[in-house]
N, C-alpha and C positions, 0 to 999 in steps of 0.2 A: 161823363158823370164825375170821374174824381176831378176835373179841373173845376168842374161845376161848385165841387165841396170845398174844393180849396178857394177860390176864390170869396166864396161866402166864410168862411172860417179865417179869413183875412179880413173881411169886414168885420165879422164879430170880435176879433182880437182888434183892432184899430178903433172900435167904438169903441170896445171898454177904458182902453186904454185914455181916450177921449172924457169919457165922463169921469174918471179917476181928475185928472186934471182939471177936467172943470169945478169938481167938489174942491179939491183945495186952491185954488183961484177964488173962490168967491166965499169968502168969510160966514155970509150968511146959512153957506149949504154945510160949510167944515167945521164949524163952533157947535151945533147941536149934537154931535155926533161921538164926540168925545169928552165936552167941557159939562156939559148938562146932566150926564151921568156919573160921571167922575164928581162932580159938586156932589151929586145924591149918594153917592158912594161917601165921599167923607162923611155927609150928616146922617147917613144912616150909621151909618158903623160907629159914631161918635154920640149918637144918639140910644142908640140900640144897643150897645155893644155887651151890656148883662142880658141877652135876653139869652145865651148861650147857657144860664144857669139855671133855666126856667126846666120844671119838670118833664118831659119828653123831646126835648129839644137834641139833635143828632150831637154826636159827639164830635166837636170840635177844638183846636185849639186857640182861636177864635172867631170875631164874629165876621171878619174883613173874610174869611178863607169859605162861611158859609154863603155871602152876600157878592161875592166876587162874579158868581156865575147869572146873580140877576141882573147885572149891572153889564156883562156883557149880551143880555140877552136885549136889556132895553136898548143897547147903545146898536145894536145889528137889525135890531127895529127900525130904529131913526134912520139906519143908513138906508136901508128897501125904500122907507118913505124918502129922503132925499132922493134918492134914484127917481122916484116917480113924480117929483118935483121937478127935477131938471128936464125930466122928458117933457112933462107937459109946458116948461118956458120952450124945448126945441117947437113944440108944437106951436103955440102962439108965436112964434119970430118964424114960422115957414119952414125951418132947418130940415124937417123932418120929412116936409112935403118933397123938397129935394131929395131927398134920398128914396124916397118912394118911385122917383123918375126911375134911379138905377135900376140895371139889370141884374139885382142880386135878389132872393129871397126876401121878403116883407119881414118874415118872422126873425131875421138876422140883426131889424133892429132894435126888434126886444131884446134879442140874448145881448146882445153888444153892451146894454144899458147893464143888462142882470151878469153880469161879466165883471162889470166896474164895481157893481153893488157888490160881486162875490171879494173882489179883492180890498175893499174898505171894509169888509167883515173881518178879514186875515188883519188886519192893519189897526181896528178898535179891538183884536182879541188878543195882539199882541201888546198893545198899550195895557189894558188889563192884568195882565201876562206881568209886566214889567211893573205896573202897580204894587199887585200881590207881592212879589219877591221884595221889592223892596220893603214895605211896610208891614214883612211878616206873616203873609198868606203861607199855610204849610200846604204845598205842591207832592200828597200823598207818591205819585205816580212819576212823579219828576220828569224828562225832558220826553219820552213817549207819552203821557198824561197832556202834556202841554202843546202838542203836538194833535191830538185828538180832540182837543178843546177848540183847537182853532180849526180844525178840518167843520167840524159840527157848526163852528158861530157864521162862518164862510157860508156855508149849507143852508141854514137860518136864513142870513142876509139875501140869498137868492130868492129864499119861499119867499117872505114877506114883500121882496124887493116886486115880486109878480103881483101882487095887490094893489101896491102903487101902479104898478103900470096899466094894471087894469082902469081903475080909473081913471089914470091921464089921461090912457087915449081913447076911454069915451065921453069924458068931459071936456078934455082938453082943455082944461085948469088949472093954474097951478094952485091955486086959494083954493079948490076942492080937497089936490090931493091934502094942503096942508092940514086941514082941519081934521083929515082922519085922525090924526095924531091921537088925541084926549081919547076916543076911543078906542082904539087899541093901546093906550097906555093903562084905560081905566081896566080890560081886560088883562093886562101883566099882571096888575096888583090879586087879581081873582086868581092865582096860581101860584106855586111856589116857590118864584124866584124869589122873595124875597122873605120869605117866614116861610115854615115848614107845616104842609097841609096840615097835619094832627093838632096843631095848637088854633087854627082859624075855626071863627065861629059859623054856624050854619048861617045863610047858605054859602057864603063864602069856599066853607070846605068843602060843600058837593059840589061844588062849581069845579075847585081846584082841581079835585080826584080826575076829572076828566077831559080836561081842559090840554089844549098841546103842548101849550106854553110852560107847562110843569113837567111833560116829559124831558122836553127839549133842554129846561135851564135842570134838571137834577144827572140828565148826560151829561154834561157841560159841568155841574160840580162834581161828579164824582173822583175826578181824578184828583180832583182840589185834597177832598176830607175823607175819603176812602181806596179802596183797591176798585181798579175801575172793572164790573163787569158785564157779560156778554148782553144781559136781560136789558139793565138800564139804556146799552149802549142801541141795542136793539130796539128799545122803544123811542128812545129818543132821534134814530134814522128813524122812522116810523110814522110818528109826529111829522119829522119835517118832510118827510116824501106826502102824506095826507096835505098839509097846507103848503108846499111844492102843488101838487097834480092840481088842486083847487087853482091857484094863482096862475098858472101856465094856459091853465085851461080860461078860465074868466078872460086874462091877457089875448088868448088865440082869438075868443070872441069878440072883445074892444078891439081888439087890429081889424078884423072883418068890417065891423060896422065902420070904424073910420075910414077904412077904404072905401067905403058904401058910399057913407053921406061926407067925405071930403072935409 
């Protein structure tokens, strides 16, 4: 049994590490991931940036330190979804069918994919990270704050990163997984990463109130614009363990069926 574990735990660290590399080799997977929210982050914050004087609007000392944490929530979105992109090209080129010969657990090469997705979440939370300080994000919580922001956006990247691969490997498309995208972009917008529930209009803001994606990105700010604590941090593990257990689970079932039907 532990050589059993360890052998699989050698695949999973060697895939991830595998799809890490493949994301940045191919421009088209590594561009969306950091350049497309980083764009949306300037025009918001350049666009937006009085909206911090508006009546109920959190106290900030501005709008890049309020915006910072939706921007890494979009950007750890995109990464799940690219994860579920590449899988489903491994699936059309066979790659994947070969690895199914192996003697190692099936489910090793989910994790292996959600492994790489974990560490390109660490890697757009710290570009973020590096963002912020430079252009004046105030980092309430300083280098433990910043350190929790990236443990959380890591965490994220895995949930969502199971979505995608849910999909891939029951369509075994990569033009499916892409098209999730507007979708779950269109539900970012319906939460708080980017304006604060109390200001949205109905139904927008009942959407928001309950929505994960609002726990998830207000963990994720807090240590930006406040003292981080236990409740937020608590709901926002919370969040991503609910859309974690969905995504792992749906994932466990798409590995079945394509093992079924080949």
């Amino acid at each position: 049994m532990p050589g059993s574990l360890a052998a699989n735990a050698r695949v999973v660290s060697a895939l991830g590490w595998r799809s890490v590399r493949q994301t940045f080799r191919r421009p088209q997977l590594a561009a969306p991931i950091l350049i497309f929210p980083t764009l949306l982050l300037a025009v918001q914050t350049g666009g937006a940036g009085r909206a911090i004087d508006l009546a109920g609007f959190p106290e900030v000392d501005n709008f890049l330190s309020f915006i910072l944490a939706g921007a890494m929530v979009q950007s750890c979105i995109l990464a799940g979804n690219t994860g579920g992109i590449a899988l489903a090209v491994d699936l059309e080129s066979g790659f994947t069918d070969r690895l199914f010969a192996a003697p190692v657990s099936r489910f090793t090469i989910v994790l292996g994919r959600l492994m790489g997705t974990a560490a390109l979440g660490a890697v757009t939370a710290v570009w973020f990270i590096v963002i912020g300080l430079v252009f004046g994000a105030s980092f309430d919580q300083g280098a433990p704050g910043m350190v929790v922001m990236i443990v959380l956006v890591s965490l994220s990247a895995v949930a969502f990163g199971g979505l995608s691969a849910a999909i891939a490997l029951y369509t075994g498309q990569a033009s499916v997984v892409q098209g999730l995208f507007p979708l779950v972009f269109v539900i970012l917008f319906l939460s708080s990463a980017f304006f604060p529930t109390d200001l949205l209009l109905e139904p927008a803001r009942s959407v928001s109130e309950y929505n994960p994606l609002s726990f998830i990105a207000e963990g994720i700010r807090e240590p930006v614009i406040a003292n981080l604590t236990w409740k937020s941090f608590g709901e926002a593990i919370g969040a991503i363990a609910l859309v974690g257990a969905v995504s792992i689970t749906l994932s466990a079932i798409a590995l079945r069926h394509r093992l079924r039907v080949g």
